[in-house]
N, CA, C and O atoms as a Tinker XYZ file with bonds, in Angstrom:
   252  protein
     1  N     56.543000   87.326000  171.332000    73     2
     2  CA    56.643000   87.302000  169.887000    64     1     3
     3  C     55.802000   88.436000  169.305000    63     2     4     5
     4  O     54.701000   88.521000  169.848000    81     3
     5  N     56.043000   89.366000  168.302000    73     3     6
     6  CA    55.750000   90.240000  167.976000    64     5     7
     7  C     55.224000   89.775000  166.673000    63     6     8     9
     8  O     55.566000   88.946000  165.830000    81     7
     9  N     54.159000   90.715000  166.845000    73     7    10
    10  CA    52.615000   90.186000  165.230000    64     9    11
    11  C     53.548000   91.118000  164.237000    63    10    12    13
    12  O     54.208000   92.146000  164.392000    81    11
    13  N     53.266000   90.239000  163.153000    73    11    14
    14  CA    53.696000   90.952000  161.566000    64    13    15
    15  C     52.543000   91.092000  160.903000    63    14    16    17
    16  O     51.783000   90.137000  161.059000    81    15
    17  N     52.002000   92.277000  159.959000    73    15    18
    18  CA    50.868000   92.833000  159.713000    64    17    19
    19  C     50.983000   91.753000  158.130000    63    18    20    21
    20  O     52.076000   91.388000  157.695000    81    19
    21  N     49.808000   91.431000  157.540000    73    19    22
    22  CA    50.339000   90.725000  156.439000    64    21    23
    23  C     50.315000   91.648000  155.013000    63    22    24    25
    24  O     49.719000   92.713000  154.847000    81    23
    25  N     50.992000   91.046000  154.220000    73    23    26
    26  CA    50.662000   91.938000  152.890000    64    25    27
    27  C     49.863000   91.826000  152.290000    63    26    28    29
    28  O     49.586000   90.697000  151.886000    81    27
    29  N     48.972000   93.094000  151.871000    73    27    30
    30  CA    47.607000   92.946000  151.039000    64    29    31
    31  C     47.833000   93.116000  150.056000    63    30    32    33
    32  O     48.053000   94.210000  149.537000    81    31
    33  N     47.834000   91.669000  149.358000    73    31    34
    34  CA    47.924000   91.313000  147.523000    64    33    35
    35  C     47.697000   91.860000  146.674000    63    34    36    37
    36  O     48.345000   91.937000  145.630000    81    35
    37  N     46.051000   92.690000  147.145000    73    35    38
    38  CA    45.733000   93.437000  145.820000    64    37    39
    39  C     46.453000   94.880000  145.636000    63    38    40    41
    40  O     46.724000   95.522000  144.621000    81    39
    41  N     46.614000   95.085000  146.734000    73    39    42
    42  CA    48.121000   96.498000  146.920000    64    41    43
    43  C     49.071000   96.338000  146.066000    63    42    44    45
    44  O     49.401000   97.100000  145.157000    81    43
    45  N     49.667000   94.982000  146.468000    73    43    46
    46  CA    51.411000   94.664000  146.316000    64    45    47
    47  C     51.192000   93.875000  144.603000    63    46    48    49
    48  O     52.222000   93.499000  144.044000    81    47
    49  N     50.103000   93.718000  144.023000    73    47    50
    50  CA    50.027000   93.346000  142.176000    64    49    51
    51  C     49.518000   95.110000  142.074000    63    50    52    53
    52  O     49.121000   95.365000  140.937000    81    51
    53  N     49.482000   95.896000  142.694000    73    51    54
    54  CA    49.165000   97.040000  141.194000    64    53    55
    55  C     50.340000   98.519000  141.670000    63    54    56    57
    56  O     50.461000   99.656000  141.214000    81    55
    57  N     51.022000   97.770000  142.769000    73    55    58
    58  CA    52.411000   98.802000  143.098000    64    57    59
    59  C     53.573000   98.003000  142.870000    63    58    60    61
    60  O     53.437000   96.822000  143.188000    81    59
    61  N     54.652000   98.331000  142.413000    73    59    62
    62  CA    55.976000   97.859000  142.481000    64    61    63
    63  C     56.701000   99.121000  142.726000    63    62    64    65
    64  O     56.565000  100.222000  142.192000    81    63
    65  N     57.907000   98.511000  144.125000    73    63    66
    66  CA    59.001000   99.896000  144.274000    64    65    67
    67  C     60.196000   99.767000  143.535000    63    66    68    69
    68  O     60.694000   98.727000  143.104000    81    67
    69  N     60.510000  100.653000  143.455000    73    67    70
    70  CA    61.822000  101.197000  142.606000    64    69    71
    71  C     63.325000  100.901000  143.379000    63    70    72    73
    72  O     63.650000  100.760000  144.558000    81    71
    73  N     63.804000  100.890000  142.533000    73    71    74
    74  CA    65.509000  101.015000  143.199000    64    73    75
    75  C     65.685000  101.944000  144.629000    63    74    76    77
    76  O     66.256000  101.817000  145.712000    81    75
    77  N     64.928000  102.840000  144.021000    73    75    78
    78  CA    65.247000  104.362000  145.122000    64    77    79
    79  C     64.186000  104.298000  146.532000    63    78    80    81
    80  O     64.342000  104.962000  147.556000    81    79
    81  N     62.918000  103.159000  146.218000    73    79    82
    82  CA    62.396000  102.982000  146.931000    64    81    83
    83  C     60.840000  103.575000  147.128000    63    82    84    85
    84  O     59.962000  103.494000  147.987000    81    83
    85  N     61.006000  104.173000  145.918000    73    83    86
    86  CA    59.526000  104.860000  145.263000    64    85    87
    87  C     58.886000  104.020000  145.006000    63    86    88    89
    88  O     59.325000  102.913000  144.695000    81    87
    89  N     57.394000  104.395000  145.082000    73    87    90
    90  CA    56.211000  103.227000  144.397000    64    89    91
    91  C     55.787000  103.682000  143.295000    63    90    92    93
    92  O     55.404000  104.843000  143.148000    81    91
    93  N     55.815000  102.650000  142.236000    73    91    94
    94  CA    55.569000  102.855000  141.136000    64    93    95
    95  C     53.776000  102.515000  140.859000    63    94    96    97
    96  O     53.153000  102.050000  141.814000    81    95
    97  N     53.243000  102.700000  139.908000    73    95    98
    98  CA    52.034000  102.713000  139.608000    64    97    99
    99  C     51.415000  103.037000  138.096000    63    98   100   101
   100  O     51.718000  104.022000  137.422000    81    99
   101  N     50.387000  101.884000  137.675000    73    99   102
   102  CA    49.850000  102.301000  136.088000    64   101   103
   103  C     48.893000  103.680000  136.099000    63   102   104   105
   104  O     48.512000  104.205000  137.145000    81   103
   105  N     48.698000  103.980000  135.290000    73   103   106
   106  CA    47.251000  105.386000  135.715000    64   105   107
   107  C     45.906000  104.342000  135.438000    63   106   108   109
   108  O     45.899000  103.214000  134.944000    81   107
   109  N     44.906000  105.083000  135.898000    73   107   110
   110  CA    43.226000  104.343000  135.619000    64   109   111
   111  C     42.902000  104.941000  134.334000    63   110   112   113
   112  O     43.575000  105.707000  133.644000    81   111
   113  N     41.555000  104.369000  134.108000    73   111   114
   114  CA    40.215000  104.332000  133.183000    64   113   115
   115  C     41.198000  104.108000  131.749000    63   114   116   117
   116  O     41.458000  104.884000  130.829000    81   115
   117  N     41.485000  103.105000  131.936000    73   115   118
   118  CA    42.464000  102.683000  130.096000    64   117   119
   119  C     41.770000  101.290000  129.869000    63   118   120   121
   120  O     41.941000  100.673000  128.818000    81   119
   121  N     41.207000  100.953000  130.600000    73   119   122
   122  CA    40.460000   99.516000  130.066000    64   121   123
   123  C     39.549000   99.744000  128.705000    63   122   124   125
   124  O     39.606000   99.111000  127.651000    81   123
   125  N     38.821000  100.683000  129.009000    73   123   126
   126  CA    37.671000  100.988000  127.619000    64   125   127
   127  C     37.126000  102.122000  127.312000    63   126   128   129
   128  O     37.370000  103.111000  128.004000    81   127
   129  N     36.453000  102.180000  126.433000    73   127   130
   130  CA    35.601000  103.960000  126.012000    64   129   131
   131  C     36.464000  104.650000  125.914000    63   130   132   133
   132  O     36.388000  105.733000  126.495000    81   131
   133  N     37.658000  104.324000  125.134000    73   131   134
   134  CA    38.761000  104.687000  124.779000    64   133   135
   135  C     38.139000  106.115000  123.604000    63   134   136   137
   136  O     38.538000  107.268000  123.763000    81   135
   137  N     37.184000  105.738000  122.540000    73   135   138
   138  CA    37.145000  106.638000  121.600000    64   137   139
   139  C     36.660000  108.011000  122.454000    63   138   140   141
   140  O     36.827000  109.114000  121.933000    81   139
   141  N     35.921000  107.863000  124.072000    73   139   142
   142  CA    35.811000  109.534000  123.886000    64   141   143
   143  C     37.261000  110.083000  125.061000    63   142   144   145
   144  O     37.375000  111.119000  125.716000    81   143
   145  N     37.758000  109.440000  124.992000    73   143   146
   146  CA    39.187000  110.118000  125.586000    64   145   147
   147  C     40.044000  110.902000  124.166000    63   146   148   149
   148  O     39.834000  110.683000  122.973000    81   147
   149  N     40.748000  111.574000  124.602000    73   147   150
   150  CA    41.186000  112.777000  123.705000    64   149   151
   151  C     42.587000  111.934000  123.555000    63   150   152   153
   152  O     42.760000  111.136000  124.476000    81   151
   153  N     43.376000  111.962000  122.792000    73   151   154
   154  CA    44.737000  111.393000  122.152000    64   153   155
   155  C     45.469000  111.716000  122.859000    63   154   156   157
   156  O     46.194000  110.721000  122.877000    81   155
   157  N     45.943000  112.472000  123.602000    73   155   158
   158  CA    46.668000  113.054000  124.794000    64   157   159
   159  C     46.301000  112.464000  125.978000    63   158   160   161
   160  O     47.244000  112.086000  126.673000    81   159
   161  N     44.807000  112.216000  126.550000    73   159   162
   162  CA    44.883000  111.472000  127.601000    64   161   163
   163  C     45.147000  109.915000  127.415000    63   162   164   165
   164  O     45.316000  109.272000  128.451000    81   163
   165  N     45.198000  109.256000  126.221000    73   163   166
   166  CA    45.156000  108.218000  125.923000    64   165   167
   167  C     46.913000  107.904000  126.140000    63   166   168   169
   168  O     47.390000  106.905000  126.680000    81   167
   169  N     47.683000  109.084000  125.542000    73   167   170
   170  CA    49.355000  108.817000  125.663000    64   169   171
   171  C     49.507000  108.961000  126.782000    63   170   172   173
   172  O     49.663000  107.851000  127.292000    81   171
   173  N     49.578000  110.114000  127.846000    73   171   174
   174  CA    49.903000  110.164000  128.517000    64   173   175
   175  C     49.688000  108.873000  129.985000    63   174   176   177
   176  O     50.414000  108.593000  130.938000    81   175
   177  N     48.531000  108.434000  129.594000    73   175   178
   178  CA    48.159000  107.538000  130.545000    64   177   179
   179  C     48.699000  105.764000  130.363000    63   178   180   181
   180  O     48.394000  104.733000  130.963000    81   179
   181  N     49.623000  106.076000  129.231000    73   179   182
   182  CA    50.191000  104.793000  128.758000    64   181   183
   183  C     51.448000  104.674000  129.790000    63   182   184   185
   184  O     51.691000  103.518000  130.136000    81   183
   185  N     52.487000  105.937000  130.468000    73   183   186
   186  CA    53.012000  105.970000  131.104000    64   185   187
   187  C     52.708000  105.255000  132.464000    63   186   188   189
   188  O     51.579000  104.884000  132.786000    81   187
   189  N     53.772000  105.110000  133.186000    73   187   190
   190  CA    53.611000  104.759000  134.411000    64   189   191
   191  C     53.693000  106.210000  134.961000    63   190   192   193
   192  O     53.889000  107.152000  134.193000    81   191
   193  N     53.502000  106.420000  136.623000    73   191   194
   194  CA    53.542000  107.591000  137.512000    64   193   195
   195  C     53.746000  106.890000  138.670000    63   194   196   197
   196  O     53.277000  105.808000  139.023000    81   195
   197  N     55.089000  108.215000  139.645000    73   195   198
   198  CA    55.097000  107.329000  141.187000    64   197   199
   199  C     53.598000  107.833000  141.890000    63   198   200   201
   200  O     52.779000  108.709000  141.612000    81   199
   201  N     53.727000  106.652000  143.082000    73   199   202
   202  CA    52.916000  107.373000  143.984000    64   201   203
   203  C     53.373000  108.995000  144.990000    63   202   204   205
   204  O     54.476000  109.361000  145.395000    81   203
   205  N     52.037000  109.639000  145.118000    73   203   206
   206  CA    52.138000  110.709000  145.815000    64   205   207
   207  C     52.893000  110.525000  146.972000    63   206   208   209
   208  O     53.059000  109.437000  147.524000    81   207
   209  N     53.596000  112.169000  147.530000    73   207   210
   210  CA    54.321000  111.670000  148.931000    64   209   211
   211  C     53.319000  111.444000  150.025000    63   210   212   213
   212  O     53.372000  110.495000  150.807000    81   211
   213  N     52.225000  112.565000  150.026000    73   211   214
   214  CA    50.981000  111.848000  151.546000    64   213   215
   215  C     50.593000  110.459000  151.094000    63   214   216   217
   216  O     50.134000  109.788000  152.018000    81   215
   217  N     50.660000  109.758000  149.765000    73   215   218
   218  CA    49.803000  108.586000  150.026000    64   217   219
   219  C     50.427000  107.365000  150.399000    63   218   220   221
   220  O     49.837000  106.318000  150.669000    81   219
   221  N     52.211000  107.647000  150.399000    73   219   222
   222  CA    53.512000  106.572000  150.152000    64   221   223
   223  C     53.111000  105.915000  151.589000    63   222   224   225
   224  O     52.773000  104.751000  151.803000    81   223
   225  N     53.231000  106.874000  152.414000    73   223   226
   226  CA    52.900000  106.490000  153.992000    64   225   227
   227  C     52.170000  104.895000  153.903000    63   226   228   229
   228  O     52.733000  103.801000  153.871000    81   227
   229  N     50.253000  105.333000  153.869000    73   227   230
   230  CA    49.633000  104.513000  153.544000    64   229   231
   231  C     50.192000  102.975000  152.844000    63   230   232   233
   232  O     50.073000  101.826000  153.270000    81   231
   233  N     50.777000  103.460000  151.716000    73   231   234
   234  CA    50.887000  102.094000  150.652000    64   233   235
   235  C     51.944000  101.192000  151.149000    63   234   236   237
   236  O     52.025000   99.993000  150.882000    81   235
   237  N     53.033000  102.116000  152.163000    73   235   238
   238  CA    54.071000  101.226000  152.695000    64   237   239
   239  C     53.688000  100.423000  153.752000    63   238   240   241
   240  O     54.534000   99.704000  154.283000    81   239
   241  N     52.329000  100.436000  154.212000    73   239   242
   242  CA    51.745000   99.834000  155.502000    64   241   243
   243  C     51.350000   98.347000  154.967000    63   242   244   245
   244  O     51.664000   97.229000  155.375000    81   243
   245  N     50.516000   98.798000  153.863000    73   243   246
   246  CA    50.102000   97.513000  153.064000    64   245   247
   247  C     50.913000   96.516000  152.238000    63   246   248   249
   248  O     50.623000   95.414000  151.772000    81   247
   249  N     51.734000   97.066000  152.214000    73   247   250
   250  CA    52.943000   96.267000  151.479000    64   249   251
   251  C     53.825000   95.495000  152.646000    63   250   252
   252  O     54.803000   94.817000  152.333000    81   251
């Protein structure tokens, strides 16, 4: 019988994959101290972003 690696939770709540099979992801530091971020980093970071291609490797292990 062959071992199955398990999924690490805190991975698999802050990635979700896509249709295409991409990992999706929120950006950091948006919790607070919002006033000395500049209006631009504040929009842009409202977006989601995929994960990088060297890091997909990694994140598909944990998932």
């Amino acid at each position: 019988m062959k071992n199955k690696q398990k999924t690490k939770k805190a991975v698999a709540k802050r990635v979700s994959k896509t249709k295409s099979g991409e990992l999706k992801r929120k950006h950091a530091k948006r919790s607070h101290l919002a006033h000395n971020k500049t209006t631009k980093q504040k929009r842009h970071s409202k977006k989601d972003t995929l994960v990088k291609k060297s890091d997909k490797s990694r994140y598909d292990q944990l998932i």
